[in-house]
C-alpha positions as CSV (number, residue, x, y, z in Angstrom):
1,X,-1.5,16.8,28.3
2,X,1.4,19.5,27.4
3,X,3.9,16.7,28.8
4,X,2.0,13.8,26.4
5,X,2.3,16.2,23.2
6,X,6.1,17.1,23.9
7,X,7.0,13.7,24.5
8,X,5.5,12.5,21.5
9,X,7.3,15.3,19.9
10,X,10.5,14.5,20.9
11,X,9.6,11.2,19.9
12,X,9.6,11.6,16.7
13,X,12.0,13.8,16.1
14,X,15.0,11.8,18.0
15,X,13.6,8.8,15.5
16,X,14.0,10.9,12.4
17,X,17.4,11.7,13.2
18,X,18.4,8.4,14.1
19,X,16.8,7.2,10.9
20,X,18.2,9.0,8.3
21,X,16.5,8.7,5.3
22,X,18.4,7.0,2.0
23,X,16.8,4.3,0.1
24,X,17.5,3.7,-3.0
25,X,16.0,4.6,-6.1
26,X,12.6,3.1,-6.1
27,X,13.3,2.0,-2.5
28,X,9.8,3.3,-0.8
29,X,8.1,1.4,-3.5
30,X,9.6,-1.6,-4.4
31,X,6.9,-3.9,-4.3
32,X,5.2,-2.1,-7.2
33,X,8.2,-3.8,-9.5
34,X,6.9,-7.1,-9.9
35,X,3.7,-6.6,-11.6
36,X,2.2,-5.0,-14.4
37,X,-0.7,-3.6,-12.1
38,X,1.2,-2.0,-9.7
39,X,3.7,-0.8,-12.3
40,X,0.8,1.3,-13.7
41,X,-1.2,2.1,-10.5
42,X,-2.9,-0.8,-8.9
43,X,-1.1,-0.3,-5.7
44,X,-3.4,2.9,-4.7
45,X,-4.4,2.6,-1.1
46,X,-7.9,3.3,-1.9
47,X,-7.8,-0.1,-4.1
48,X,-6.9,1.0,-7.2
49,X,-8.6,3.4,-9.8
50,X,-11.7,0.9,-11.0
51,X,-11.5,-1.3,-7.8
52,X,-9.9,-4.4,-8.0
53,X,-9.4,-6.1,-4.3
54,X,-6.7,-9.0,-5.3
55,X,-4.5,-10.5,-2.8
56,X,-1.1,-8.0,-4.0
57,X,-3.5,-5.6,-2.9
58,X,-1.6,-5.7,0.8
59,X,0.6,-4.2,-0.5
60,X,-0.5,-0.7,0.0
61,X,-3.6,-1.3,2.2
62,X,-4.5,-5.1,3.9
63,X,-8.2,-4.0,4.7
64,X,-8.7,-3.9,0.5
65,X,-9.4,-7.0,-0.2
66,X,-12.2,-7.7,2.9
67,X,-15.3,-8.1,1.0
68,X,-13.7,-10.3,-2.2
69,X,-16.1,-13.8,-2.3
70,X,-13.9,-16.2,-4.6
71,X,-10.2,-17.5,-4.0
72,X,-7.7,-15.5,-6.0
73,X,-4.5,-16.6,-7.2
74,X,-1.9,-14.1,-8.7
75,X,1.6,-14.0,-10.7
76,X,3.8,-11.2,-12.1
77,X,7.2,-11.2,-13.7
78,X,8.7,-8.1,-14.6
79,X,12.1,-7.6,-16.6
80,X,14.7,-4.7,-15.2
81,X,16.9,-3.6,-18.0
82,X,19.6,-0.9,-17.3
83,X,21.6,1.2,-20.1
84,X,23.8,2.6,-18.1
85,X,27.2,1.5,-18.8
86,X,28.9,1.4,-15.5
87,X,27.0,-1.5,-14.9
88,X,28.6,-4.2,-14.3
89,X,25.0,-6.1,-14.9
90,X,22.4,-4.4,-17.4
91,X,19.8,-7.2,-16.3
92,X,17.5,-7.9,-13.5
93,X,14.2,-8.6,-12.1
94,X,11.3,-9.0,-10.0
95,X,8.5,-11.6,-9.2
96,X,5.6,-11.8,-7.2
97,X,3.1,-14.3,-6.6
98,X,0.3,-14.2,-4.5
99,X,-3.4,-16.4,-3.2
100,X,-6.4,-14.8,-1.6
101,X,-8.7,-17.1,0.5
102,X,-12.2,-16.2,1.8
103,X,-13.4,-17.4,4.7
104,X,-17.0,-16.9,6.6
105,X,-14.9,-14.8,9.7
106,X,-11.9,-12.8,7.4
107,X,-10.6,-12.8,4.4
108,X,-6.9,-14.3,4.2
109,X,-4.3,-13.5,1.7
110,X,-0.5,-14.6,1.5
111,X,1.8,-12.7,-1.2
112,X,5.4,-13.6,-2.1
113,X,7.8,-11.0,-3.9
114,X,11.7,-11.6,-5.3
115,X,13.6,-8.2,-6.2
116,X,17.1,-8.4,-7.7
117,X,18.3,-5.1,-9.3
118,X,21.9,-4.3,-8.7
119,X,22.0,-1.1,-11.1
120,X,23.6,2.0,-10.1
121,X,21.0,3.8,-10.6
122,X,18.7,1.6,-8.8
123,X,21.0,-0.2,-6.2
124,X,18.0,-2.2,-4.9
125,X,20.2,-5.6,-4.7
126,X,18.4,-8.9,-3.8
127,X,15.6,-9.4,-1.6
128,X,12.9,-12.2,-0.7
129,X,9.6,-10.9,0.6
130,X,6.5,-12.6,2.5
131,X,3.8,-11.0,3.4
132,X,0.3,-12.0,4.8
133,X,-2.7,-10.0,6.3
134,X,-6.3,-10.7,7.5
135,X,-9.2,-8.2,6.6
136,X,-13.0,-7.9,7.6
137,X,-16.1,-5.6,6.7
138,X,-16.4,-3.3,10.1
139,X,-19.0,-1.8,9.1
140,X,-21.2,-1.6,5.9
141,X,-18.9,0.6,4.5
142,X,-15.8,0.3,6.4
143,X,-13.3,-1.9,6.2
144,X,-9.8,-3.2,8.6
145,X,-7.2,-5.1,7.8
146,X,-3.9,-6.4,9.3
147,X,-0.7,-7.7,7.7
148,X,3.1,-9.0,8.6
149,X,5.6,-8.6,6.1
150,X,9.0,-10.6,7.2
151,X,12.3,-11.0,5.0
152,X,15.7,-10.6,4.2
153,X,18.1,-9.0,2.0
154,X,21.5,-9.7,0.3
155,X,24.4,-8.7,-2.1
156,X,26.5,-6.8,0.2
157,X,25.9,-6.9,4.0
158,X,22.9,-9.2,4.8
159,X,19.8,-7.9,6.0
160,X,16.3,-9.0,7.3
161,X,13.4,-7.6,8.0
162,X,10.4,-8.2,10.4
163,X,7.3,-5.4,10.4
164,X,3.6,-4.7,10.6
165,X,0.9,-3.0,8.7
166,X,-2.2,-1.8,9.3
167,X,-5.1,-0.2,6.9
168,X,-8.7,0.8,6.5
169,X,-10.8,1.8,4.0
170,X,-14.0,3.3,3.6
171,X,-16.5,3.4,0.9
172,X,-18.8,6.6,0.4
173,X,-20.6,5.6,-2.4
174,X,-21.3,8.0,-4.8
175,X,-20.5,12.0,-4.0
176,X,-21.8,14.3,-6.9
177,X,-20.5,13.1,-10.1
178,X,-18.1,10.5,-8.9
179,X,-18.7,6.9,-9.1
180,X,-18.1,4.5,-5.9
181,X,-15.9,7.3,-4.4
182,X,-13.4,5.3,-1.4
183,X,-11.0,7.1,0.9
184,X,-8.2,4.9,2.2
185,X,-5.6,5.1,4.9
186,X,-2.4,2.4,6.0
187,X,0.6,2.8,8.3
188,X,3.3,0.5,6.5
189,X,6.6,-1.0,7.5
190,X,6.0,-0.8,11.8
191,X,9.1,-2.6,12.5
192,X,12.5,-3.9,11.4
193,X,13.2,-3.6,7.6
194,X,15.9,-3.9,5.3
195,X,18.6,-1.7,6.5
196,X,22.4,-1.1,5.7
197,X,22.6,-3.4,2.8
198,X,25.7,-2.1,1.2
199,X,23.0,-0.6,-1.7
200,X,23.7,3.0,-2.3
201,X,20.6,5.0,-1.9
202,X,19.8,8.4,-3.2
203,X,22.5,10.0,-1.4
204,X,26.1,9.0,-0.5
205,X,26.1,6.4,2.0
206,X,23.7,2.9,2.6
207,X,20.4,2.8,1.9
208,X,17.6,1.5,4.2
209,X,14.6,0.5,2.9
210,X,11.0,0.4,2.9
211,X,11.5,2.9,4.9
212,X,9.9,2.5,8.4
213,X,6.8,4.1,9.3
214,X,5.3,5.1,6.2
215,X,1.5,6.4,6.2
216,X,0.0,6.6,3.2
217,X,-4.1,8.1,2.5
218,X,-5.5,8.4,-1.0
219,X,-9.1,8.9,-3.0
220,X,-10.7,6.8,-5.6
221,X,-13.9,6.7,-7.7
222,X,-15.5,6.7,-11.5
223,X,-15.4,10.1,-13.2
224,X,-17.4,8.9,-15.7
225,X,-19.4,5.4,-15.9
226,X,-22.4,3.8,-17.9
227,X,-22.9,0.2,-19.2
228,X,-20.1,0.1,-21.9
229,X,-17.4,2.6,-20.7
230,X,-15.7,3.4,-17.0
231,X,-12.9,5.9,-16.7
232,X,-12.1,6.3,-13.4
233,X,-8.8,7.8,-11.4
234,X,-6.9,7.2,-7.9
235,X,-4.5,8.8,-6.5
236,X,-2.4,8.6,-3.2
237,X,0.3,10.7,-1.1
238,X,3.1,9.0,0.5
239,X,4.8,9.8,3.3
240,X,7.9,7.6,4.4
241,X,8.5,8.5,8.1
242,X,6.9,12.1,7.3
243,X,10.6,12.7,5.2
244,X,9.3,13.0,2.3
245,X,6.4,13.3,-0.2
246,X,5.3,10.5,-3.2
247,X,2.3,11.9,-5.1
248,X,0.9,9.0,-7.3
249,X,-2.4,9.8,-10.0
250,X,-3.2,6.9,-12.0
251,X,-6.5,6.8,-14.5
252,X,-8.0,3.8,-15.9
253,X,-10.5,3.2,-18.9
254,X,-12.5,0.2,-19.4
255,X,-14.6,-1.0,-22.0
256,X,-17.2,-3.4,-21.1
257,X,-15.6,-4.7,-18.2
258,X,-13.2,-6.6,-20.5
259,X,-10.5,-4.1,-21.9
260,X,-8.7,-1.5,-19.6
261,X,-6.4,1.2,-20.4
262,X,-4.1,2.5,-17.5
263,X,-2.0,5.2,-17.3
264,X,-0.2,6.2,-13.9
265,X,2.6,9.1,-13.1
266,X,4.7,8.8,-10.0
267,X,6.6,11.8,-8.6
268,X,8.9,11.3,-5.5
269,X,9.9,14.6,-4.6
270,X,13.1,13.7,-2.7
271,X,14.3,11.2,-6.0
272,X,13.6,14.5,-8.1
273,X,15.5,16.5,-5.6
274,X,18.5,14.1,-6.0
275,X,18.2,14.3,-9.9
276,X,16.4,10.7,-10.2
277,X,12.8,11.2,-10.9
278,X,12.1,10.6,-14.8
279,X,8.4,12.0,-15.6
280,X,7.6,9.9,-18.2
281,X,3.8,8.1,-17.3
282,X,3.6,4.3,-17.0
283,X,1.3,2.6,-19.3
284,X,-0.1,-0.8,-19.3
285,X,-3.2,-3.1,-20.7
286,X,-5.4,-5.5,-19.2
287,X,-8.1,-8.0,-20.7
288,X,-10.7,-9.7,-18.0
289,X,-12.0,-12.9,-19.8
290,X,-14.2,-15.9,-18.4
291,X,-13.8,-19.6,-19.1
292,X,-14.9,-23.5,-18.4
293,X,-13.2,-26.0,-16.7
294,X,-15.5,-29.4,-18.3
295,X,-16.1,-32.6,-16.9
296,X,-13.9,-31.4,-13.3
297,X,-15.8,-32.5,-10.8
298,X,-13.4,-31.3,-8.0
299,X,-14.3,-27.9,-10.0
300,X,-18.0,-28.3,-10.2
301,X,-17.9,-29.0,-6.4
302,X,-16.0,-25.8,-5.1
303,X,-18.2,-23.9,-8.0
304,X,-15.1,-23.0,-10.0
305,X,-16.7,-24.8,-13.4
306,X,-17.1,-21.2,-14.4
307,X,-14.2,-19.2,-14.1
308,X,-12.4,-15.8,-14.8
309,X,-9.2,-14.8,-15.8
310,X,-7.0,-11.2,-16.2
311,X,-4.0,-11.1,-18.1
312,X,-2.1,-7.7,-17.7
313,X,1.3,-6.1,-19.9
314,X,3.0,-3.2,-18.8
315,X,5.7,-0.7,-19.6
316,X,7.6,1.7,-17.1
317,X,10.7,4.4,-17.2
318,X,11.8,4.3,-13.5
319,X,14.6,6.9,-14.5
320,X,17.0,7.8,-16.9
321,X,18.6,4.5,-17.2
322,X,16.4,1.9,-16.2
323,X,13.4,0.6,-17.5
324,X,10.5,-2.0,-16.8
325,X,8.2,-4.3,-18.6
326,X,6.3,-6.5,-17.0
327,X,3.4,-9.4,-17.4
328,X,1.3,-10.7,-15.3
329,X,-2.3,-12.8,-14.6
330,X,-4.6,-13.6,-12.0
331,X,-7.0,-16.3,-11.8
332,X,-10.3,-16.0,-9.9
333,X,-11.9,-19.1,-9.6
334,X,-15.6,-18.7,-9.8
335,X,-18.3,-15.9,-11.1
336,X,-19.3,-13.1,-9.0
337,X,-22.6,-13.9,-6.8
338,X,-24.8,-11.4,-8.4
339,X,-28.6,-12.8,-8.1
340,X,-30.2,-11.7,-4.9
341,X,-32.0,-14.6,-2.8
342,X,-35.1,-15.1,-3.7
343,X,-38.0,-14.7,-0.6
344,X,-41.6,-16.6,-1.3
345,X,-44.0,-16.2,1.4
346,X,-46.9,-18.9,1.4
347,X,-50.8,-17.9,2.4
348,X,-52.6,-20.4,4.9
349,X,-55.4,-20.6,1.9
350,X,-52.5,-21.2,-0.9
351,X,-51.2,-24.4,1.7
């Protein structure tokens, strides 16, 4: 057992040294660009701070979305604009799009993400992204998932990348005055990812990024609920190959189930070290709205003649230079099953 435990020691620490840790600004979360929800902390690993199981949701934690009913569709645009005036380019972007399919064994999602932000201060460069994952209920209140994320990466020295990710989350229910408390847990990036791709990262030298083996556990739940109001908070600790510490706390208020409020703060303590954390919060709306599709009988047939759709806006400093706004919608097609079946039993003197 002392030979196992030192093995696994030395493991680790001949991988840390070989993988030395530099991605760029923003690098460890770069898929939170290129949407106004994870901009403003939709990307907790315990599903967000009111939960919310879309199919971006991978992201951070595939087992999140394994008990959504209805197919999902997704889209986010987000607008990078740099004043720093060394650059060469003061504009760039990111893009996601994304689809969430239910079936009666798993729940299957596919997400699609486009990063291009060749700023000084956020030498990110170009990327295309694909991800998918798979996710079940385990157990009444446990829940798996299982994702592939595979890639590549240019402006500079070409990259790709080819990993895993796994995640689980678990759903207490409430614990004293908090609201549908979850716990959630992932192991991101188990592979191959964008490495060496001429981007400077937060210190002299190339950046690799997402960095490889990074677990990440968080807590969610309702501070305070009723039939008109929610406000309710997440937050999550990062750890990118256990070299460094992200603390995200993001709270959300929602009225009615129609208007949210969020707020999120983000502090990387290795950026901060380097000089490139900037502490002011993220903030971003969101209005939830249902509609009719009339006289579609392919609609009527799938039962999508009722329908629901949540259009977000959000606005985030990532440092001193940099800045992000960002839209973004997704459409669920359908209404939440929320009538219970309904059991008649039948006397032999009522036949």
């Amino acid at each position: 057992m002392k030979k196992l435990t030192l093995a696994v020691l030395l493991f680790f620490v001949s991988a840390a040294a070989l993988f030395a840790y530099n991605p760029p600004v923003f690098g460890d979360s770069v898929y939170e660009l290129s949407s106004p929800k994870t901009l403003t902390g939709g990307a907790s690993v315990a599903g967000g701070a009111i939960f919310a199981g879309g199919p971006d949701s991978i992201i951070s934690n595939p087992a999140i979305s394994a008990r959504e009913q209805r197919v999902i569709l997704n889209a986010g645009y987000t607008a990078l604009i740099s004043t720093n005036d060394a650059d060469s380019k003061k504009f760039g972007s990111a893009f996601q799009t994304s689809i969430l399919v239910p079936f009666k064994i798993c729940i299957l999602t596919g997400y699609i993400n486009g990063t291009f932000a060749p700023f000084n201060d956020m030498n990110l460069r170009n990327s295309m992204t694909f991800k998918t994952a798979v996710s079940k209920p385990i157990t009444e209140k446990l829940d798996l998932g299982l994702g592939l994320n595979g890639g590549f990466a240019w402006g500079g020295q070409g990259t790709w990348g080819l990993s895993a990710n796994i995640g689980g989350l678990y759903t207490w229910g409430d614990l004293a005055f908090m609201k549908n408390f979850r716990i959630g847990l992932s192991l991101l990036n188990l592979g191959q990812n964008y490495n060496y791709t001429a981007a400077k990262g937060i210190y002299d030298g190339q950046a690799q990024y997402p960095s490889l083996l990074t677990l990440k556990t968080g807590v969610a739940a309702s501070l305070f609920k009723n039939d008109i109001i929610d406000l309710a908070y997440a937050f999550d600790i990062t750890a990118p190959f256990f070299q460094n510490a992200i603390f995200d706390l993001s709270l959300q208020f929602a009225i009615k189930d129609m208007f949210f409020i969020n707020v999120s703060e983000k502090y990387n303590l290795r950026e901060s070290i380097a000089g490139n954390n900037y502490f002011i919060p993220a903030v971003g709306i969101n209005f939830k709205f249902s509609f009719g599709f009339k006289n579609n009988d392919y609609m009527s047939k799938n039962g999508w003649e009722e329908s629901e759709l949540n259009t977000y806006a959000a606005y985030r400093n990532i440092n001193n230079t940099v800045t992000a706004a960002s839209i973004g919608a997704d459409l669920i097609l359908g209404m939440k099953d929320t009538t219970p079946p309904v059991i008649e039993l039948w006397l032999d003197d009522e036949e």
